[in-house]
Backbone as CSV, one residue per row, in Angstrom:
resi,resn,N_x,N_y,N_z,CA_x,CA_y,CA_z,C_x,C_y,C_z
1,UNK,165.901,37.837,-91.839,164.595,38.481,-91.883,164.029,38.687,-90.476
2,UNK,164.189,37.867,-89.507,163.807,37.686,-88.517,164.287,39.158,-87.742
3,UNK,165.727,39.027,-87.697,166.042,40.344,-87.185,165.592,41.753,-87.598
4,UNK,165.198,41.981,-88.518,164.127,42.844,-88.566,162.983,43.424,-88.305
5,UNK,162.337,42.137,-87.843,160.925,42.050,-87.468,160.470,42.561,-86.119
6,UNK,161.808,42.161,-85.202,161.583,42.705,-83.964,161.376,44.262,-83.330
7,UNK,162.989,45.137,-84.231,163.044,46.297,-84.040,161.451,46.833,-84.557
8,UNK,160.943,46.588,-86.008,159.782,46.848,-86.729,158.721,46.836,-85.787
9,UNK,158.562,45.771,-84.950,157.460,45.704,-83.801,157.399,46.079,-82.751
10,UNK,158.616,46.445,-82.448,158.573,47.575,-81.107,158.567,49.203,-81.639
11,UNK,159.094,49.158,-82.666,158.989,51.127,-83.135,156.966,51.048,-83.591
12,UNK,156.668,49.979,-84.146,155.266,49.992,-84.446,154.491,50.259,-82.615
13,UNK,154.689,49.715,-81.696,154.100,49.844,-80.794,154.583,50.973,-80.094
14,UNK,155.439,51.855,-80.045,155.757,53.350,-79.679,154.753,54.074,-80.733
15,UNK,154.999,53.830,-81.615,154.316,54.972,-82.751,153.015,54.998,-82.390
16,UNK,152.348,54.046,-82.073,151.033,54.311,-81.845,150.467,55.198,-80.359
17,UNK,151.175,54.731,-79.212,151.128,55.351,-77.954,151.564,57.134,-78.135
18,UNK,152.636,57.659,-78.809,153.080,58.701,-79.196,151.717,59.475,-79.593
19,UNK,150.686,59.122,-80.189,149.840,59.833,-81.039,149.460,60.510,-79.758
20,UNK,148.870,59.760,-78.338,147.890,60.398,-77.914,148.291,61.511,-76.768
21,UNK,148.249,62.866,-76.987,148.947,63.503,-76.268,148.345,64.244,-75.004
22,UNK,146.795,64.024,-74.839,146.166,64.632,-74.104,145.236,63.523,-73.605
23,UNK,144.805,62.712,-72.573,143.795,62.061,-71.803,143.097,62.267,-70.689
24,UNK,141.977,62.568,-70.113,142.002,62.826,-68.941,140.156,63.049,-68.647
25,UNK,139.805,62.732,-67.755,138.333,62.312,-67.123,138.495,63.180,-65.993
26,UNK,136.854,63.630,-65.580,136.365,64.381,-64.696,135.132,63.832,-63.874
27,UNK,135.249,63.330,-62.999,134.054,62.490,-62.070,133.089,63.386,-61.635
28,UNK,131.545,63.296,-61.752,130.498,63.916,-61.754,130.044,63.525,-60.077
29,UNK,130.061,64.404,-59.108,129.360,64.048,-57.980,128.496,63.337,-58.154
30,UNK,127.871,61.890,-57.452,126.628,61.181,-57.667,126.030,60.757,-58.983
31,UNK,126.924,60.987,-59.481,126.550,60.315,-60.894,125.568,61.042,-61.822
32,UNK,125.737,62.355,-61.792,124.739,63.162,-61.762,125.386,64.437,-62.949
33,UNK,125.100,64.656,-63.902,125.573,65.748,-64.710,124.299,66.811,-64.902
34,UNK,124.443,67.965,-64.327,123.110,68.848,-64.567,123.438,70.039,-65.406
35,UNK,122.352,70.662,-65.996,122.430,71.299,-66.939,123.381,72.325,-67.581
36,UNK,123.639,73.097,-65.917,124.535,74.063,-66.418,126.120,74.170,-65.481
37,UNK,126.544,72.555,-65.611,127.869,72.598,-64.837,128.820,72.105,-66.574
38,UNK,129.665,72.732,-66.418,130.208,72.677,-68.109,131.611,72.065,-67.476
39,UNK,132.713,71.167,-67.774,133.491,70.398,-67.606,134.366,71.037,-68.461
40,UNK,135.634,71.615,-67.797,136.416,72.222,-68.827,138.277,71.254,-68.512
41,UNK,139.107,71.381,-69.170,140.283,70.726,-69.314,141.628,71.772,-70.184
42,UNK,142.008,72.071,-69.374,143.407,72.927,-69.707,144.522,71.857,-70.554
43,UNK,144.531,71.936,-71.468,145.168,70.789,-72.517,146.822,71.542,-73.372
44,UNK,147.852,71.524,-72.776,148.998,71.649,-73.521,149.077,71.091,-74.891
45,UNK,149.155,71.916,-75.804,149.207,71.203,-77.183,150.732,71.541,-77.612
46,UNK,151.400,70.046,-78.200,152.904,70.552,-78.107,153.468,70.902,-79.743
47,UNK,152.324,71.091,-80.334,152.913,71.857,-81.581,151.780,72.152,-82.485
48,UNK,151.273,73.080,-83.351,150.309,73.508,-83.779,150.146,72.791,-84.766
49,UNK,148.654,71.814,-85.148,148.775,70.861,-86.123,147.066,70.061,-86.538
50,UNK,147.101,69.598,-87.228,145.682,68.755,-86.949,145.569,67.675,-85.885
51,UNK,144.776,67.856,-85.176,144.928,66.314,-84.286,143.242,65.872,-84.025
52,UNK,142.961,64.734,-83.819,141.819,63.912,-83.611,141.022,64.264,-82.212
53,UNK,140.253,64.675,-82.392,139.974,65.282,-80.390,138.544,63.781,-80.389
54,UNK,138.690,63.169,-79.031,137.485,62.433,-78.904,136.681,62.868,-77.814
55,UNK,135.422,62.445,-77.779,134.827,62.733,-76.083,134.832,61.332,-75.655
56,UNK,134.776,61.538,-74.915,135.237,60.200,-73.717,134.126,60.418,-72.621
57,UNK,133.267,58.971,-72.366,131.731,58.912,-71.581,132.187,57.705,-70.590
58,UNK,132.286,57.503,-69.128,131.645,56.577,-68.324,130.339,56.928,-68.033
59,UNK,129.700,55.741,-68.171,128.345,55.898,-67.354,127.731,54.733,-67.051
60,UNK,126.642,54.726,-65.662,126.167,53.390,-65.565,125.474,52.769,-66.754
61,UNK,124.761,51.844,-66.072,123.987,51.423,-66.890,122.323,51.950,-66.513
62,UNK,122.292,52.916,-65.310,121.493,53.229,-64.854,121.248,54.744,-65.967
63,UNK,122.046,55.169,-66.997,121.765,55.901,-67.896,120.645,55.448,-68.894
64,UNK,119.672,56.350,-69.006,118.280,56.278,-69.166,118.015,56.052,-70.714
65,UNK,119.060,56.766,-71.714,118.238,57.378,-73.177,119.317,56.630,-73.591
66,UNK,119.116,56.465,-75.525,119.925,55.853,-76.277,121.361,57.090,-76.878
67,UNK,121.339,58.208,-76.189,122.499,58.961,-77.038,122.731,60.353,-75.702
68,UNK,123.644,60.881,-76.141,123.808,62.328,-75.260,124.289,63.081,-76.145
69,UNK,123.787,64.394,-75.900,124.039,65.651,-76.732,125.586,65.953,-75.844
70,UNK,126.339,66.534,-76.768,127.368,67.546,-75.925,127.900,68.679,-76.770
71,UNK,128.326,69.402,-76.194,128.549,70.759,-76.830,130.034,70.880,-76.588
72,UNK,131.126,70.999,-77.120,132.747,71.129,-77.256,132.729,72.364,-78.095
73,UNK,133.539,73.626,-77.071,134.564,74.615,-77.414,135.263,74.264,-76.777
74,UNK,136.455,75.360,-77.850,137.455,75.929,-77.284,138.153,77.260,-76.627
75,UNK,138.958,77.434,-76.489,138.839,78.803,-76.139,141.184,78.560,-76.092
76,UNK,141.531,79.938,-76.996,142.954,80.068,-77.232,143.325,80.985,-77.650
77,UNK,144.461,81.183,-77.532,145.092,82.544,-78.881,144.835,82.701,-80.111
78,UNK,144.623,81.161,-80.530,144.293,81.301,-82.144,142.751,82.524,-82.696
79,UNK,143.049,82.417,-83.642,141.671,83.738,-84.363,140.490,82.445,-84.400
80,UNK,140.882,81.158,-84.622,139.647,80.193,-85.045,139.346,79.500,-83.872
81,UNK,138.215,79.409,-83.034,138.063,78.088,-82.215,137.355,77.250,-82.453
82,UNK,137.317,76.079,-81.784,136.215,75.259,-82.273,134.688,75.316,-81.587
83,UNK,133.613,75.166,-82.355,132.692,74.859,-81.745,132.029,74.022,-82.404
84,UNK,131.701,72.789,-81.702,130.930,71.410,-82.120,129.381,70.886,-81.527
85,UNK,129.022,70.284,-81.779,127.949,69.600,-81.042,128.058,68.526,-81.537
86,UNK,128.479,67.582,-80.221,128.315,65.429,-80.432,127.718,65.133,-80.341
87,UNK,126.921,64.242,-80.925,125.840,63.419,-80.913,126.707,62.146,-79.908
88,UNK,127.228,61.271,-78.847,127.482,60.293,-78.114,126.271,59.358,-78.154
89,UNK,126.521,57.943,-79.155,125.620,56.922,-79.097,125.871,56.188,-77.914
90,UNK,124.984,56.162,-77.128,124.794,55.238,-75.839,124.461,53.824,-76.305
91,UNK,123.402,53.723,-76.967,123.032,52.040,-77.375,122.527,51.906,-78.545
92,UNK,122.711,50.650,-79.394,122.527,50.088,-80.947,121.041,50.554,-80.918
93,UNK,120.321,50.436,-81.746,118.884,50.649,-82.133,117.580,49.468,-81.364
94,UNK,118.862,48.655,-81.214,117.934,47.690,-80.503,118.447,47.498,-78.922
95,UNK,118.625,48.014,-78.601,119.257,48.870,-77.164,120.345,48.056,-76.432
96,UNK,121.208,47.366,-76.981,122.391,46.956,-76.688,123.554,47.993,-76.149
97,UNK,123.906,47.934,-75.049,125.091,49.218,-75.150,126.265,49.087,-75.998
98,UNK,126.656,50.577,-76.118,127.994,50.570,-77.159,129.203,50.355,-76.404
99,UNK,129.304,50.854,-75.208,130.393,50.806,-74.633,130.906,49.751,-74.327
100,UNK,131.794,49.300,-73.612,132.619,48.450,-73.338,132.751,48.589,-71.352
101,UNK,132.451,47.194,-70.748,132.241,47.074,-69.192,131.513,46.719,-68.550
102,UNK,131.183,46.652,-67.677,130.018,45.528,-66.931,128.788,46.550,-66.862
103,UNK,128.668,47.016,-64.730,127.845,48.382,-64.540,128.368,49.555,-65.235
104,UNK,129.613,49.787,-65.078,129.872,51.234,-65.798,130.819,51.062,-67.163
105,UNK,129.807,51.392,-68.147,130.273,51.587,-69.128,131.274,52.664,-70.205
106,UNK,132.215,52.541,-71.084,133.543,53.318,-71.080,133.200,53.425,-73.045
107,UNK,132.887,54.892,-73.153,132.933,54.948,-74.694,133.747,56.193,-75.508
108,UNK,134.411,56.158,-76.253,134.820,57.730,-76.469,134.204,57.602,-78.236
109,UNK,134.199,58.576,-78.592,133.678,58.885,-79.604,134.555,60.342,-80.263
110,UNK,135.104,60.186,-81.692,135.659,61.744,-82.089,134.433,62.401,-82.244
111,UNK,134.998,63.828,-82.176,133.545,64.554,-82.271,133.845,65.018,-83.774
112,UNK,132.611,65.544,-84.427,132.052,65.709,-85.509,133.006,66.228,-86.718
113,UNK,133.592,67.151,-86.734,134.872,67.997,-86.782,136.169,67.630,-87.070
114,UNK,136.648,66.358,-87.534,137.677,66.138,-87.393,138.639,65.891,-88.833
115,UNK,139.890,65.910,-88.735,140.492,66.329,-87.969,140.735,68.059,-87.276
116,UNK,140.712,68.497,-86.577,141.070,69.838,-85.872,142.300,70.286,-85.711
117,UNK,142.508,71.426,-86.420,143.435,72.763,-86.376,143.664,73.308,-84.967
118,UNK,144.968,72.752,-83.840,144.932,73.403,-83.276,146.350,73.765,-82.427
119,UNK,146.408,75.477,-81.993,148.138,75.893,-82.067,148.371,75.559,-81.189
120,UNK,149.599,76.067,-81.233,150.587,75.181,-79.713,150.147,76.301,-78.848
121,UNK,150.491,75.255,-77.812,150.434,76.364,-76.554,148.664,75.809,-76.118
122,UNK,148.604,76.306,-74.698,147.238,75.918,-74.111,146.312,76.213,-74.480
123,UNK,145.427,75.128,-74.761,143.725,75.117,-75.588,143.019,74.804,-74.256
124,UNK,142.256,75.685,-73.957,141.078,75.159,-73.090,139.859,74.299,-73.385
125,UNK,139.525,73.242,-73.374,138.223,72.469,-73.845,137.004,72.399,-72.746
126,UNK,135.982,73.383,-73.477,134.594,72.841,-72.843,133.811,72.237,-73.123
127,UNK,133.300,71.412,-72.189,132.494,70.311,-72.517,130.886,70.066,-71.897
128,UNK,129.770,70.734,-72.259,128.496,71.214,-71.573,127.886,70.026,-72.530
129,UNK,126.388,69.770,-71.468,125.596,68.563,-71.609,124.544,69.528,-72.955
130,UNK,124.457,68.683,-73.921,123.282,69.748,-74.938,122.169,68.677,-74.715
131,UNK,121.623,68.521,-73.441,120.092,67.862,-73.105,119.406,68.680,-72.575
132,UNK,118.153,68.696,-73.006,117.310,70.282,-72.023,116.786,69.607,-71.131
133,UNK,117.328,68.420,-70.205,116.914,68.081,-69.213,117.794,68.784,-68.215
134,UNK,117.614,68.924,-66.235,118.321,69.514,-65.800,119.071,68.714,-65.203
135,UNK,118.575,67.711,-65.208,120.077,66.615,-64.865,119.475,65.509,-65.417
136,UNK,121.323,64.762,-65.572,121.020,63.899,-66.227,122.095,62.755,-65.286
137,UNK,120.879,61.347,-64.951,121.663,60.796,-63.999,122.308,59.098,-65.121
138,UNK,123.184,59.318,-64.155,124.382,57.645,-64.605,125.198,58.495,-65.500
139,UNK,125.671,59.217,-65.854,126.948,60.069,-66.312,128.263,59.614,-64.897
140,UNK,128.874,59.048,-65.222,129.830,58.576,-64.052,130.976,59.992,-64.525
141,UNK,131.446,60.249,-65.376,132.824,60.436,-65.764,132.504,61.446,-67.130
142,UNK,133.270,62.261,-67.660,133.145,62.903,-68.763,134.883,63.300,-69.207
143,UNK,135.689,62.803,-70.464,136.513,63.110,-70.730,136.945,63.408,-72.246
144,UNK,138.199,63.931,-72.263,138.423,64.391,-73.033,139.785,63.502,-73.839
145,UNK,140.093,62.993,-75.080,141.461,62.504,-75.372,141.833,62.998,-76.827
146,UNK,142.917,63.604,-76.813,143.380,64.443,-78.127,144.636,63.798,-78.723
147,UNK,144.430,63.084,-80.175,145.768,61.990,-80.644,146.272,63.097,-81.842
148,UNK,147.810,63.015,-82.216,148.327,63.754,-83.231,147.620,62.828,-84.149
């Protein structure tokens, strides 16, 4: 029995790493995300399919409000793209943060939409702040991670 268990626990720990085929963060000068700088990511998709898209947030703790708006298209060959709006919870109701880290905190969240239809071949993802403030400070990082 034993000899089984091993192969079983190493194909279990590939299978999971395999899912995620797209990762990747964009650092905000000064910590600073303003209204109309939109964060985009050229994303190879290696076969046309449903997959899990998340947004992905560093930010200090010097981030002010309990949530962030964001706005995710796409843009591709396909006839359908996506367009979303995330709600990103920053902190519990009783203002604990969600994330995970000391000063800068690390959260991803799937966005609303899921799972997503999307073909092979390059998907462009944009990613614009939906706050009608004109900047918004302690945004360290803004990313994107897409799992089959």
């Amino acid at each position: 029995m034993k000899k089984y268990l091993i192969p079983f626990f190493i194909l279990s720990l590939g299978a999971c790493q395999q899912g995620i085929v797209f990762e990747k963060y964009e650092s905000l000068p000064e910590e600073v995300w303003y209204k109309y700088h939109a964060v985009e990511f050229l994303v190879p998709i290696p076969d046309s399919g449903q997959y899990r898209v998340s947004l992905c947030l560093r930010h200090t703790t010097d981030y002010e409000m309990t949530d962030l708006w964001c706005m995710v298209s796409t843009r591709s060959h396909a006839t359908t793209q996506l367009a979303d709006t995330v709600d990103l919870k920053i902190t519990e109701t009783d203002g604990r943060w969600i994330g995970t880290g000391g000063r800068i905190k690390t959260l991803e969240q799937a966005i609303n939409l899921n799972p997503v239809n999307l073909p092979k071949g390059n998907v462009i993802f944009r990613i614009e702040p939906g706050m009608p403030l004109e900047e918004i400070n302690g945004v360290k990082d803004i990313g994107i991670k897409i799992e089959k």
